[in-house]
C-alpha positions as CSV (number, residue, x, y, z in Angstrom):
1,X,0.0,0.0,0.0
2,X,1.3,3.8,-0.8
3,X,0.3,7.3,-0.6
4,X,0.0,9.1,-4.3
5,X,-0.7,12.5,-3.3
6,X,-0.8,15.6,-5.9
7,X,-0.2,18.5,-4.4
8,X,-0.5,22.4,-5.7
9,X,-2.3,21.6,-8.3
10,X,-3.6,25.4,-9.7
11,X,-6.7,26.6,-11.5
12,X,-8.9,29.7,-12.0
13,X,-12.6,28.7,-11.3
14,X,-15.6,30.8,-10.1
15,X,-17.0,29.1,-7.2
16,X,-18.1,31.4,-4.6
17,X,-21.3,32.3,-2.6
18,X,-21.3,36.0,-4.4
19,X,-22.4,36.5,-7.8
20,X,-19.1,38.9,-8.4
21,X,-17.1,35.8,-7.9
22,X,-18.9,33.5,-10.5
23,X,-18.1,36.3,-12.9
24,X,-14.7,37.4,-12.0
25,X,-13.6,34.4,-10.6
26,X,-10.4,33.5,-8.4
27,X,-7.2,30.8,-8.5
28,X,-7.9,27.6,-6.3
29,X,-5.1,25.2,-5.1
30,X,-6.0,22.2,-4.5
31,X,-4.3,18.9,-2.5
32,X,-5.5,15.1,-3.0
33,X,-3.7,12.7,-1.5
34,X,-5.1,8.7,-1.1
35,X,-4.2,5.5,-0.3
36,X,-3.7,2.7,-3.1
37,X,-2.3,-0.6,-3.2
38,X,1.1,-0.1,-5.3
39,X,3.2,-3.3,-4.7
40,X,2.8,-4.4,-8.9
41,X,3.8,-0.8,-9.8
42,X,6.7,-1.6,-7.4
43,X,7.3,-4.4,-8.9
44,X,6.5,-4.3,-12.5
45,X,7.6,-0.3,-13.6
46,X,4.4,-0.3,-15.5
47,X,1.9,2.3,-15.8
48,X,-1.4,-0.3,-16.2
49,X,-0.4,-1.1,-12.6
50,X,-0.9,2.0,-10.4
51,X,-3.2,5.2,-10.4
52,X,-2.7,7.3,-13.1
53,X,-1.6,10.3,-12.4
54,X,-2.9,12.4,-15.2
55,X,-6.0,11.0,-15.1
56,X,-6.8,12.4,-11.4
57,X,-5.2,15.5,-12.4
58,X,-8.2,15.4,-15.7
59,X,-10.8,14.6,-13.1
60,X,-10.4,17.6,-10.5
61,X,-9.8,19.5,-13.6
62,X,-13.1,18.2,-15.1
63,X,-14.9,19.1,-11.6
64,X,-13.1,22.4,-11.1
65,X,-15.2,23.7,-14.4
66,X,-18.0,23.1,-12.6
67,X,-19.1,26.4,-11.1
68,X,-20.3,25.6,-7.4
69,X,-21.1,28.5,-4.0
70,X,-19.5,26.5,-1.4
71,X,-16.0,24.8,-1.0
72,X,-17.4,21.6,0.6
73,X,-19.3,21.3,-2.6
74,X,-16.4,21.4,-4.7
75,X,-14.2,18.8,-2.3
76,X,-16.8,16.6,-2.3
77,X,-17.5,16.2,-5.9
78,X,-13.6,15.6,-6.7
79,X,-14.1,12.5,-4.3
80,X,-16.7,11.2,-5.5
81,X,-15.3,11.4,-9.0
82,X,-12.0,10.4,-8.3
83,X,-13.4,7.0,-6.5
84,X,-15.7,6.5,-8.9
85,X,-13.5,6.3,-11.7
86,X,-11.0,4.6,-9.5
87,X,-12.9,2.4,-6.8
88,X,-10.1,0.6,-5.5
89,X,-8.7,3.9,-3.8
90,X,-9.3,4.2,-0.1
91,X,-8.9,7.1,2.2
92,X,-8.9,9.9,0.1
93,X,-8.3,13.2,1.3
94,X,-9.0,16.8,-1.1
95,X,-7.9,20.2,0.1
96,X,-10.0,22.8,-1.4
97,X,-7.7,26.3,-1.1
98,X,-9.6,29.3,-2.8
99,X,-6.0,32.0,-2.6
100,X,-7.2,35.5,-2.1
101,X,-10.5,35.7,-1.0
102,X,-12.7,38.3,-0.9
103,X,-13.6,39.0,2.4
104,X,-13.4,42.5,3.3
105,X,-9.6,41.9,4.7
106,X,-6.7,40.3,4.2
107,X,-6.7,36.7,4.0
108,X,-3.8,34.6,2.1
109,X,-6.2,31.7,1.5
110,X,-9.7,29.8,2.7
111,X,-9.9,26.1,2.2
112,X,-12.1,23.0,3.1
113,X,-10.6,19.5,3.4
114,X,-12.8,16.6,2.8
115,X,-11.7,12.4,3.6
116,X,-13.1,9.2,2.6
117,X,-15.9,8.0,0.8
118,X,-19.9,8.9,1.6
């Protein structure tokens, strides 16, 4: 078993509760990291055998289009897609980070971080 995490991974989105932010929109970082059973990657070198990266990374991308008001929203449909495409991952964890938010003050970043499956 293994951790395949990707981490940073950056887009501009327009989620948010205000209307101004589903027009002007903001950048989002966001984290995934999960548990996998790795041992014939280990083994093998062969991409067949493990998660595929870029295909996770096509996922949240898929579900970061999306627009949505809240964070949770967002974390929670990047699990569900990213176990649904790939049901043998177990205990998944998303970190939503919107950078920049507008709250009336300075704040560097809000986030939401969702685990496991529903």
């Amino acid at each position: 078993m293994g951790i395949i995490s990707l981490s940073g991974m950056e887009f501009f989105a327009y989620h948010g509760c205000f209307a101004e932010e589903q027009i002007i929109g903001n950048k989002f970082i966001i984290d995934l990291e999960f548990f996998a059973a790795t041992e014939n990657a280990e083994l093998s070198d062969d991409l067949t055998k493990t998660i595929n990266y870029q295909k996770v990374y096509e996922i949240v991308k898929v579900e970061m289009e999306i627009k949505s008001k809240l964070l949770e929203h967002v974390a929670r449909r990047i699990l569900d897609a990213v176990y649904k495409y790939f049901p043998d991952i177990d205990n998944a964890k998303v970190t939503v980070n919107k950078i920049n938010p507008q709250m009336g003050g300075k704040i560097d970043k809000v986030g939401v971080t969702l685990t496991g499956k529903i």
